[in-house]
DODREN-330600 format. One record per residue (C-alpha): x, y, z; residue in three letters. Coordinates in pm, 1 decimal. Each point is the difference from the previous one (the first is absolute). Example, Ala and Ser with C-alpha at 12.3 -4.5 7.8 and 13.67 -1.06 7.14 Angstrom:
# DODREN-330600
NODE, 1230.0, -450.0, 780.0, ala $
NODE, 137.0, 344.0, -66.0, ser $
# end
This chain:
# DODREN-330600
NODE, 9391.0, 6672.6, 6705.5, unk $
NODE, 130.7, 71.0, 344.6, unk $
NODE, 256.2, -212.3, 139.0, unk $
NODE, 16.0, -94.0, 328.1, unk $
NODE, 318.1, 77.5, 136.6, unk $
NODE, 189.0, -174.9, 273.3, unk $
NODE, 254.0, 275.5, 81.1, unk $
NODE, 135.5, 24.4, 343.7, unk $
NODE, -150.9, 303.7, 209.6, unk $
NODE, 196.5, 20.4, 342.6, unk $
NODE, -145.5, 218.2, 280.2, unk $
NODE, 357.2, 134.7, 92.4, unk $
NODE, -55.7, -111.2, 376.6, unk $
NODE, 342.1, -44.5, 155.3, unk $
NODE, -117.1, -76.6, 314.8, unk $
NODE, -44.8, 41.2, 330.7, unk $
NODE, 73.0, -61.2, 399.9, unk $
NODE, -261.3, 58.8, 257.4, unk $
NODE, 12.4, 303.0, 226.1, unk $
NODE, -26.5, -21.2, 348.8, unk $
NODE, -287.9, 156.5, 185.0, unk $
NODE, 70.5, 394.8, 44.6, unk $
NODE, -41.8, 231.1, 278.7, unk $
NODE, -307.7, 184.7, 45.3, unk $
NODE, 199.7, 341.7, -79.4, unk $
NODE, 233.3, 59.5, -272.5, unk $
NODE, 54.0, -348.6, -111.4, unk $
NODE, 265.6, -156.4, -222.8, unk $
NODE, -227.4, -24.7, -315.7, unk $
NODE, -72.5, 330.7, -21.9, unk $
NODE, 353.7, 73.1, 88.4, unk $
NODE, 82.7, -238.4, -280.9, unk $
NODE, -118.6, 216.0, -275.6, unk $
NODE, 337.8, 161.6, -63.8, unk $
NODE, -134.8, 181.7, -317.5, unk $
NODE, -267.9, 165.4, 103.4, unk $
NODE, 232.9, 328.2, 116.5, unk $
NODE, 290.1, -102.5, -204.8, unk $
NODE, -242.5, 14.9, -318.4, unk $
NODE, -176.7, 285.5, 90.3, unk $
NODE, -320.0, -158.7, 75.3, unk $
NODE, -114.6, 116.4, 299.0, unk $
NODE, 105.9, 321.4, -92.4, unk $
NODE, -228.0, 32.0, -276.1, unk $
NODE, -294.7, -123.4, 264.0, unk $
NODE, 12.1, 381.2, 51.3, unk $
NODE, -166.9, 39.7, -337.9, unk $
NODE, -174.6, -296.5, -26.4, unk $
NODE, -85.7, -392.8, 127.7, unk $
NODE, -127.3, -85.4, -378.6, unk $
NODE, -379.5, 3.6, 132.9, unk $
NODE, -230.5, -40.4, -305.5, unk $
NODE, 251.6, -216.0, -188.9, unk $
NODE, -56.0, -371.0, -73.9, unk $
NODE, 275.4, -254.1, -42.9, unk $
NODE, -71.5, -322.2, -174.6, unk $
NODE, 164.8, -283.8, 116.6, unk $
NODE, 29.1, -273.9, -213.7, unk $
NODE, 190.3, -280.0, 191.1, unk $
NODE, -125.2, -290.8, 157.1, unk $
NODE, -277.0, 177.7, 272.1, unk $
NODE, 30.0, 245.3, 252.4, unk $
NODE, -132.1, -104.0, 316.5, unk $
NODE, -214.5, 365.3, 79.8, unk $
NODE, -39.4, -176.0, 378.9, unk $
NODE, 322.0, 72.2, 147.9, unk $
NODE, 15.0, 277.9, 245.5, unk $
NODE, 224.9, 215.3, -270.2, unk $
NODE, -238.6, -50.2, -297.5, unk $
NODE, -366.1, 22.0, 157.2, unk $
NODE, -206.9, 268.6, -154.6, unk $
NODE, 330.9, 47.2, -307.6, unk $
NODE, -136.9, -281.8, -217.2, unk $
NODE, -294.2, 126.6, -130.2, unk $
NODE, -54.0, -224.7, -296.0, unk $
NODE, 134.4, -292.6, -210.5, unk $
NODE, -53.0, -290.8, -211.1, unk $
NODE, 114.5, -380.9, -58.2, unk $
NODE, 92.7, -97.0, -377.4, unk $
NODE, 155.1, -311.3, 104.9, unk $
NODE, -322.5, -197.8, 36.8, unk $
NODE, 196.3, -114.4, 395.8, unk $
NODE, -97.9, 316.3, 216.4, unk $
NODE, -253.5, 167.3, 89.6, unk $
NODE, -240.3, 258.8, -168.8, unk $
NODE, 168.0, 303.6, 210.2, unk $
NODE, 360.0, -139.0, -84.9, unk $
NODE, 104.5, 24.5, 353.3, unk $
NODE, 34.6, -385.7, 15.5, unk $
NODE, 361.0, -72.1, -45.8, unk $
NODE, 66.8, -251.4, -293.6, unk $
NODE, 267.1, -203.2, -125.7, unk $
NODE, 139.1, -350.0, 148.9, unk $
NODE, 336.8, 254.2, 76.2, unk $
NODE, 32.5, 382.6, 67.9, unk $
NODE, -343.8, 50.5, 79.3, unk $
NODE, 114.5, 268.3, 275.5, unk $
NODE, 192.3, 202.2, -271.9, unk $
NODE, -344.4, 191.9, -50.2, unk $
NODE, -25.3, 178.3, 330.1, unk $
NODE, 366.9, 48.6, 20.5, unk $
NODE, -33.1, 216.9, -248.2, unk $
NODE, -312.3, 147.9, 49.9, unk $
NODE, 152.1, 88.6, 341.4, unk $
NODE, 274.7, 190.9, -125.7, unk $
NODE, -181.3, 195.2, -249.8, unk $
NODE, -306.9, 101.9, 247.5, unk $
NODE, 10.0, -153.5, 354.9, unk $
NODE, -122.4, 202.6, 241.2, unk $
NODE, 170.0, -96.4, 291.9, unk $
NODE, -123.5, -144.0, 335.4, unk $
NODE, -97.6, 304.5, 191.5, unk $
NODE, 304.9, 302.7, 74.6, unk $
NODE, 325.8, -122.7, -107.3, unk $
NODE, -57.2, -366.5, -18.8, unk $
NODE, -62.8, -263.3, -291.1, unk $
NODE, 90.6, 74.1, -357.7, unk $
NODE, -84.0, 309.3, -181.3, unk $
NODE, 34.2, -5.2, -362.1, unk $
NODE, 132.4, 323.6, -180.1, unk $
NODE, -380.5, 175.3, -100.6, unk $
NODE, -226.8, -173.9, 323.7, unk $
NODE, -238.4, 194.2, -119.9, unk $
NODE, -44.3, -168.0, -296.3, unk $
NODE, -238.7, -278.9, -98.8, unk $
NODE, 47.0, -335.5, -136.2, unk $
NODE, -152.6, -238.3, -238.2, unk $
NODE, 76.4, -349.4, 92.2, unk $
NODE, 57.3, -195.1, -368.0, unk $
NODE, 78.0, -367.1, 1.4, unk $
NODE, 184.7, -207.0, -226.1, unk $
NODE, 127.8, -335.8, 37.1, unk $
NODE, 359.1, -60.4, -171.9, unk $
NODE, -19.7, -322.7, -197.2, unk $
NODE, -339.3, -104.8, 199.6, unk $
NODE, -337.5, 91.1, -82.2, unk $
NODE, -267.0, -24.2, -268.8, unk $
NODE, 169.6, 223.6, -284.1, unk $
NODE, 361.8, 0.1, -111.2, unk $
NODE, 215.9, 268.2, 244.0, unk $
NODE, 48.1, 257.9, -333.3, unk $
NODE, -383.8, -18.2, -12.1, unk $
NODE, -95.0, 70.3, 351.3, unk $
NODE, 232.0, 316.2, 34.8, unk $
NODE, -119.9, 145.1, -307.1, unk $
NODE, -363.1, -90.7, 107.7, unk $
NODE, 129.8, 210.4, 322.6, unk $
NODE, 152.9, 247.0, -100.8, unk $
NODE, -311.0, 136.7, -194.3, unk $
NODE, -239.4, -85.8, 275.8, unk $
NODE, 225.7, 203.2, 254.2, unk $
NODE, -16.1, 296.7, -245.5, unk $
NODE, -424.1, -5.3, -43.8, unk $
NODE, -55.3, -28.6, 385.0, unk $
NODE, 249.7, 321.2, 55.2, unk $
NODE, 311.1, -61.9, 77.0, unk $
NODE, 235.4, 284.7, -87.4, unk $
NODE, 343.7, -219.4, 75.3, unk $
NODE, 26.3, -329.5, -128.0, unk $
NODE, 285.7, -202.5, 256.1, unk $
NODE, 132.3, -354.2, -159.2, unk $
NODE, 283.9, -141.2, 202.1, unk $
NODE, 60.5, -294.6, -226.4, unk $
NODE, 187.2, -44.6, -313.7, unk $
NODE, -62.0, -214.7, -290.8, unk $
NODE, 364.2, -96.2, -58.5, unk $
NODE, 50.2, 57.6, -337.8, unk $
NODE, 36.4, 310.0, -141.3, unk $
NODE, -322.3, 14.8, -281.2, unk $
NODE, -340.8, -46.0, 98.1, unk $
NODE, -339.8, -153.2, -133.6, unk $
NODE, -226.1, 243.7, -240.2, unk $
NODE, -270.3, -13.8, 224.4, unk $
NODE, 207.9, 220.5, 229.1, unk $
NODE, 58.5, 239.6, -276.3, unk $
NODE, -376.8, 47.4, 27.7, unk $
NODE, -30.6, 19.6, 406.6, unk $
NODE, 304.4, 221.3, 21.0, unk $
NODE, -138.9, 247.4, -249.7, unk $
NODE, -324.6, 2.6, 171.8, unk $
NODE, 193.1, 115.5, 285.2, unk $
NODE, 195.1, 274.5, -121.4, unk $
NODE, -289.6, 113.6, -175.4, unk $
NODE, -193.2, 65.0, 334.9, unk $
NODE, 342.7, 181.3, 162.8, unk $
NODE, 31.4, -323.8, 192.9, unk $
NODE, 342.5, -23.7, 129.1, unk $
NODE, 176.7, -324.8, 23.9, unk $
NODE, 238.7, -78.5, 180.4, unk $
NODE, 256.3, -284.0, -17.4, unk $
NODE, 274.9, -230.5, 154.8, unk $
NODE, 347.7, -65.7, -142.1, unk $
NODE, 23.4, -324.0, 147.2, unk $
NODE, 269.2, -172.3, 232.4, unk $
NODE, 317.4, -159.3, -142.6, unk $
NODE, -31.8, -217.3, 310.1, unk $
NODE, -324.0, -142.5, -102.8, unk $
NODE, 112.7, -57.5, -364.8, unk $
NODE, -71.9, 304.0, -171.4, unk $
NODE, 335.5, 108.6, -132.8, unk $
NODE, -146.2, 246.5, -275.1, unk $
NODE, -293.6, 209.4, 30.5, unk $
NODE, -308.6, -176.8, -121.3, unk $
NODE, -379.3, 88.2, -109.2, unk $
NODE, -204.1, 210.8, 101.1, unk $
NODE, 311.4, 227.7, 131.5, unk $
NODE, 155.3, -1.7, -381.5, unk $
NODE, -350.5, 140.7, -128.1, unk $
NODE, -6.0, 370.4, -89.0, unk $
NODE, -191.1, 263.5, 205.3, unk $
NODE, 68.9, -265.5, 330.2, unk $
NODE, 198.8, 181.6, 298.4, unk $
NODE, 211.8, -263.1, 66.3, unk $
NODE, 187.0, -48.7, 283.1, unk $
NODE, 325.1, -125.9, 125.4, unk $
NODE, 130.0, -65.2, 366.6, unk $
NODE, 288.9, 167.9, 196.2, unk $
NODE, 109.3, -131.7, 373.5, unk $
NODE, -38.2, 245.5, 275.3, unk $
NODE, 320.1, 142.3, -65.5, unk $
NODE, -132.7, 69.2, -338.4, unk $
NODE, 224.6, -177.9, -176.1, unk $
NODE, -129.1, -243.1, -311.1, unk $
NODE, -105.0, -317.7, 156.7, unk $
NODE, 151.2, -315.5, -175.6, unk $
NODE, -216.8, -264.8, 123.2, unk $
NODE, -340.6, 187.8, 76.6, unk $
NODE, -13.3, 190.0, -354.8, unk $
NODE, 56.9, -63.0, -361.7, unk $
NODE, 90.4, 218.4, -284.8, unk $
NODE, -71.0, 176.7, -312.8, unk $
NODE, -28.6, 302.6, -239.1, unk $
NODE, -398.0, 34.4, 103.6, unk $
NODE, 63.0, 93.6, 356.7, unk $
NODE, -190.1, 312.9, 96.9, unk $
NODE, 153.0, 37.0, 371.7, unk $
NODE, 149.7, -208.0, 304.2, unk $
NODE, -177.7, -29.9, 363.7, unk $
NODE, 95.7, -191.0, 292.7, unk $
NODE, 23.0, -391.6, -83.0, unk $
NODE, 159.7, -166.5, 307.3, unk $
NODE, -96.9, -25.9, 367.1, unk $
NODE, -364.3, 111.8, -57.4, unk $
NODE, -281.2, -82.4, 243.8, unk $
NODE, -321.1, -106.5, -89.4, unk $
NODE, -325.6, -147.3, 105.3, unk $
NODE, -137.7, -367.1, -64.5, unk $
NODE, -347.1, -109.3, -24.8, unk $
NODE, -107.3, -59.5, 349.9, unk $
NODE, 197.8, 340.3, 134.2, unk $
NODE, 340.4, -127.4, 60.4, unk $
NODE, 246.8, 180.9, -94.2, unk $
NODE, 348.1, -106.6, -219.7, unk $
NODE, 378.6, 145.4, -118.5, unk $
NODE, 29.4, -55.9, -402.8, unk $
NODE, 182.6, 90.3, -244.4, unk $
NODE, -102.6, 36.6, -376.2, unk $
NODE, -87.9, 256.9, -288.4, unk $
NODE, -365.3, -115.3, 116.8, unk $
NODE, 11.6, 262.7, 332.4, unk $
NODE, 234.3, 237.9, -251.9, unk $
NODE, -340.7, -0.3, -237.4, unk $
NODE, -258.0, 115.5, 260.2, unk $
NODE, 230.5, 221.6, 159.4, unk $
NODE, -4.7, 241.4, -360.9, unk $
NODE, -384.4, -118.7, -25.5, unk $
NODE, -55.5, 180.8, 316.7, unk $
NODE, 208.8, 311.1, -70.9, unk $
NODE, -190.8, -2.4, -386.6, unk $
NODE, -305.4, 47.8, 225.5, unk $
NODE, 113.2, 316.7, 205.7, unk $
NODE, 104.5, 155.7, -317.4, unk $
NODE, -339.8, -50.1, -179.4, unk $
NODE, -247.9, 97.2, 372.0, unk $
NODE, 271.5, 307.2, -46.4, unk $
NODE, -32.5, 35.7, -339.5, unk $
NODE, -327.6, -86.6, -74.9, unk $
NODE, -49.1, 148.8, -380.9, unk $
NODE, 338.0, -201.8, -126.9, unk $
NODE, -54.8, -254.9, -242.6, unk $
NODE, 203.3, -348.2, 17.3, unk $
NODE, 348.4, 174.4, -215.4, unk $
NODE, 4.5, 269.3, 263.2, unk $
NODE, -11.6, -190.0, 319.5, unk $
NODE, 243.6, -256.5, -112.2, unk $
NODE, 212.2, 303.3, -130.6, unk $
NODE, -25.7, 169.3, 342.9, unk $
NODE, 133.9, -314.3, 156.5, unk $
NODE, 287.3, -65.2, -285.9, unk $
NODE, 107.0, 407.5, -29.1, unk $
NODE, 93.4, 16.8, 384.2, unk $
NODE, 124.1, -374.8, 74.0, unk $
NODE, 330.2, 79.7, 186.7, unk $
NODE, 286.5, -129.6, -263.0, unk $
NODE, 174.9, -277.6, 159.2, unk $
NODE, 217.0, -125.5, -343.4, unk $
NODE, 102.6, 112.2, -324.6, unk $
NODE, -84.4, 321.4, -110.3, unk $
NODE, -391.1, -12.7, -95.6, unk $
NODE, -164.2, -324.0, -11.6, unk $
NODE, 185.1, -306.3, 5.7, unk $
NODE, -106.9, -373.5, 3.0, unk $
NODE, 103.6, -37.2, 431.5, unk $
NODE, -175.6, 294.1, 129.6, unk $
NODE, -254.3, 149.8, -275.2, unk $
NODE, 26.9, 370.6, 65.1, unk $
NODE, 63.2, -64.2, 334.4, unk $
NODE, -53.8, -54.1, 352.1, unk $
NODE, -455.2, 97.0, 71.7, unk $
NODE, -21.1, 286.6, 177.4, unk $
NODE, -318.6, 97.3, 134.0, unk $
NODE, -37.2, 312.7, 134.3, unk $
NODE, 175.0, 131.7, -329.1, unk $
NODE, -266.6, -208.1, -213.0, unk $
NODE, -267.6, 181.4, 215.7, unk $
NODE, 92.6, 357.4, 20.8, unk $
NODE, 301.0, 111.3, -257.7, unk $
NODE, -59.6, 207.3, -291.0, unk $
NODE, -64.7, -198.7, -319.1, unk $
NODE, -110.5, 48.7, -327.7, unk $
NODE, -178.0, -183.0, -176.2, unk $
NODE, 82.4, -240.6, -269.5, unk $
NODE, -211.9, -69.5, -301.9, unk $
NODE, 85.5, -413.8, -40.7, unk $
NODE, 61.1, -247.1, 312.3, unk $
NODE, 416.6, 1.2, 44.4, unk $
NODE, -41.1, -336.1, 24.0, unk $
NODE, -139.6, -69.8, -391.3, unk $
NODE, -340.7, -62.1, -131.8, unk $
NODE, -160.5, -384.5, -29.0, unk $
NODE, -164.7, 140.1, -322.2, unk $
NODE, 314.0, 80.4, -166.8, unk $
NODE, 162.9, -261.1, 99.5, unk $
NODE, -294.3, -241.0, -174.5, unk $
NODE, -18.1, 163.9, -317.7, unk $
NODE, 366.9, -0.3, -47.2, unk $
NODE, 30.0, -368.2, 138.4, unk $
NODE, -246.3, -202.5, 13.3, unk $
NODE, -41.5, -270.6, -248.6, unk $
NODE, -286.2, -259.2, -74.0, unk $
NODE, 279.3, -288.6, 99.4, unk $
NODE, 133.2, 195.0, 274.9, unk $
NODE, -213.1, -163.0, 332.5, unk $
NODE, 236.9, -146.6, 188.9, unk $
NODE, 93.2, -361.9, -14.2, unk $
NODE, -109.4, -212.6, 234.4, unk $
NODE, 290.8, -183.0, 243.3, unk $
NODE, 91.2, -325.4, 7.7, unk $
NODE, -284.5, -197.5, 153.9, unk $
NODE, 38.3, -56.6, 377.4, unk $
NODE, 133.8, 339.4, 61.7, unk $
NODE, -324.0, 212.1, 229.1, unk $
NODE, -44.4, 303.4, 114.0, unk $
NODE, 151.5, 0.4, 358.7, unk $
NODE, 92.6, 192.4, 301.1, unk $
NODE, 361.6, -68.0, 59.8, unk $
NODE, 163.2, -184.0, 261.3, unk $
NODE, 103.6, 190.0, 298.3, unk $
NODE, 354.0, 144.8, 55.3, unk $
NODE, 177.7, 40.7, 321.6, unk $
NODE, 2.8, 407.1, 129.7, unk $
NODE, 370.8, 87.1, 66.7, unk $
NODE, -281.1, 491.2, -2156.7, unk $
NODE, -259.1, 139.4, -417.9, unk $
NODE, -194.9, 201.3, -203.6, unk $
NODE, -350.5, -52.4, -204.2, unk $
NODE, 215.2, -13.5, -313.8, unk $
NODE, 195.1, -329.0, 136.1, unk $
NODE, -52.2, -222.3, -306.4, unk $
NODE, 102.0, 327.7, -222.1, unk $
NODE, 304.9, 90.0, 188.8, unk $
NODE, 226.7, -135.9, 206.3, unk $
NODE, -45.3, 116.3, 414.1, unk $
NODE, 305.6, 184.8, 148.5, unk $
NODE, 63.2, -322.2, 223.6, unk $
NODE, 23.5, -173.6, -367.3, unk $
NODE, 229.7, 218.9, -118.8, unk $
NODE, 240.8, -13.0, 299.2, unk $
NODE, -24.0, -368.7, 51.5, unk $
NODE, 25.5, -61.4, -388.1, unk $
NODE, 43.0, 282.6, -207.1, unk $
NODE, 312.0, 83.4, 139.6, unk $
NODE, 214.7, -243.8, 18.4, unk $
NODE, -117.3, -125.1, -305.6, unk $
NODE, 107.1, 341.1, -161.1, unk $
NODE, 366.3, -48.3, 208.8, unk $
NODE, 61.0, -382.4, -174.5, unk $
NODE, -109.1, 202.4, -311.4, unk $
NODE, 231.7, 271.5, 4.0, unk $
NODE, 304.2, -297.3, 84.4, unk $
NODE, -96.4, -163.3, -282.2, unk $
NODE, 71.3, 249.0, -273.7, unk $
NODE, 378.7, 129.2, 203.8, unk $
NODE, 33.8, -400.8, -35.2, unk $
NODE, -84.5, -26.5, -362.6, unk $
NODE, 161.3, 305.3, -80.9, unk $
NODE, 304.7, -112.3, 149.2, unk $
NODE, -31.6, -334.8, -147.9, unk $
NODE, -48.1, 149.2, -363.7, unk $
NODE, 304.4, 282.6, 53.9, unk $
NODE, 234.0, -359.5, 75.2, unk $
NODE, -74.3, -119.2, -309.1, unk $
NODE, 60.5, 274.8, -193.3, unk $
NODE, 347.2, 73.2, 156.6, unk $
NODE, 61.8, -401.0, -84.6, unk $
NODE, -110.6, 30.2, -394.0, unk $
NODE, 229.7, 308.1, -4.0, unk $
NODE, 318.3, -132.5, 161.9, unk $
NODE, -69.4, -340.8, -214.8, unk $
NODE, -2.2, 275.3, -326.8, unk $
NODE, 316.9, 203.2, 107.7, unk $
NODE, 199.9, -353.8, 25.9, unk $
# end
């Protein structure tokens, strides 16, 4: 029987101050978008704007009106029972411009030369999929699974999901949707989440295996602390504070959040597969992973992933190819995991899927109930270990007294 679960799914939306109007040349949106040089993104143009690929956006409707998205959105769907049958009606009582934010980052077009967003593959088309968190006629788990495999039958190659379920297991009914997925070479692509919105550890569907999960960096590429989370599933970091975006109605915002980080990597996924077009799903993703510009420890690490995206590298360097996805197999993961009593429980009632309150501009691992995270183990583990260690030079001290006492008692 499947339960209906009342886990909290948080569109990481950390959010947002209007932009004034711009000039009619060069305006300060465009000149916003820091990370399209410093990423190598408009350096891979050269090679490729990611025409042919479609990016599946499933978030709470992308608005295909405004000036930046007309003639991207080229599809879509509403599985929250609240929208409408194109999914380009934004949903949701809060957050419902979160949708075309992202979709603007991942393939706006711009407003004519170099004005209005541009997303890193404008090229590219997009699927408009929406969802309503905690609203709508099916339970949140069930729409997103329901979404996830319609994206994949009506052709999207990149799956984008700029939300987090909070905890760090997931419903079976995603094992099903996710495997779909990865066995069409459907890449999908996921948020970390924002300590600032209340995500302090990595949660579902960016602790799944096979997602490209990503984490966000300020534009000094350092980690961010309040626009990012953490965790040993982290495939690679991309710009997660003073974004720009586009709202439903073509205005235009500054955010901050994983949820821009997400679609920047969605976009750059889609130059590497109009590039590469006979790569399956392990090959892209290992294209993006292999030449991610190391920002942390030696390999990957649970700030960065395997580094800082780089773009132009993803598109053009020399790679070979890789039999398995470098960032594990769903499959693998089920037959070694899963368990009949394993479907996660549901919260404590009252607690709904929900897009977070904003925050003022200015960590785990699929294996989580198996092992403890590395946040776990610092928090925890190691002091724990320290009062351990005390312990036994107390006791042993304690037991060497007595000893010395019995035998000066036996010499009198």
């Amino acid at each position: 029987m499947t339960r209906r679960v009342a886990a909290a799914v948080v569109l990481g939306l950390v959010a947002s101050v209007a932009l004034g109007a711009a000039p009619a040349s060069a305006d300060a949106v465009r000149d916003g978008e820091y990370w399209l040089d410093e990423y190598g993104i408009r350096a891979a143009w050269a090679t490729t704007q990611g025409a042919g690929i479609t990016i599946a956006v499933i978030d709470t409707g992308v608005d295909g009106s405004v000036p930046e998205l007309r003639g991207a959105v080229t599809g879509g769907a509403d599985f929250s029972g609240l929208g409408s049958s194109n999914g380009q009606t934004p949903v949701g009582s809060t957050g419902s411009d979160h949708g075309t934010m992202v979709a603007s980052l991942a393939a706006g077009r711009g407003t004519g030369g170099d004005n209005g967003v541009i997303g890193s593959a404008p090229a590219a088309n997009i699927l408009s999929v929406s969802i309503g968190f905690g609203e709508g006629t099916m339970s949140s788990d069930d729409q997103i699974a329901a979404a996830v495999k319609w994206s994949v039958d009506n052709g999207a190659d990149i799956i984008n999901m700029s939300l987090t379920r909070n905890t760090i297991d997931w419903p079976e009914s995603w094992d099903d949707a996710f495997l779909y997925a990865a066995e069409h070479d459907v890449v999908v692509v996921a948020a970390a989440g924002n300590r600032g919105s209340g995500t302090t550890q990595v949660g579902a569907p960016a602790t799944m295996p096979g997602v490209l999960t990503v984490a966000g960096v300020d534009a000094a590429g350092e980690a961010s602390f309040d626009a990012s989370s953490q965790g040993i599933t982290i495939a690679v970091a991309a710009p997660s504070e003073n974004l720009v975006g586009v709202v439903p109605g073509g205005g235009h915002v500054r955010w901050n959040g994983t949820s821009g980080a997400a679609p920047i990597v969605s976009g750059i996924v889609a130059l590497v597969m109009a590039a590469h077009p006979g790569l399956d799903a392990a090959n892209v993703i290992n294209r993006v992973v292999s030449t991610a510009r190391d920002a942390g420890a030696a390999g990957a690490d649970p700030i960065y992933g395997f580094g800082l995206v780089d773009a132009a590298a993803a598109v053009t360097a020399s790679v070979p190819t890789v039999g398995a996805n470098p960032m594990g197999e769903l499959s693998e993961w089920i037959t070694l995991y899963r368990r009949a009593d394993s479907t996660p429980a549901p919260l404590p009632s009252g607690v709904p899927y929900t897009v977070p309150e904003p925050i003022a501009l200015a960590p785990s691992s699929p294996l989580g109930t198996l092992l403890p995270t590395v946040n776990e183990l610092r928090v925890a583990g190691i002091p724990l270990l320290v009062f351990a260690v005390f312990l036994a030079i107390a006791g042993a001290a304690v037991a060497l007294g007595i000893r010395r006492t019995k035998r000066a008692r036996k010499s009198e």
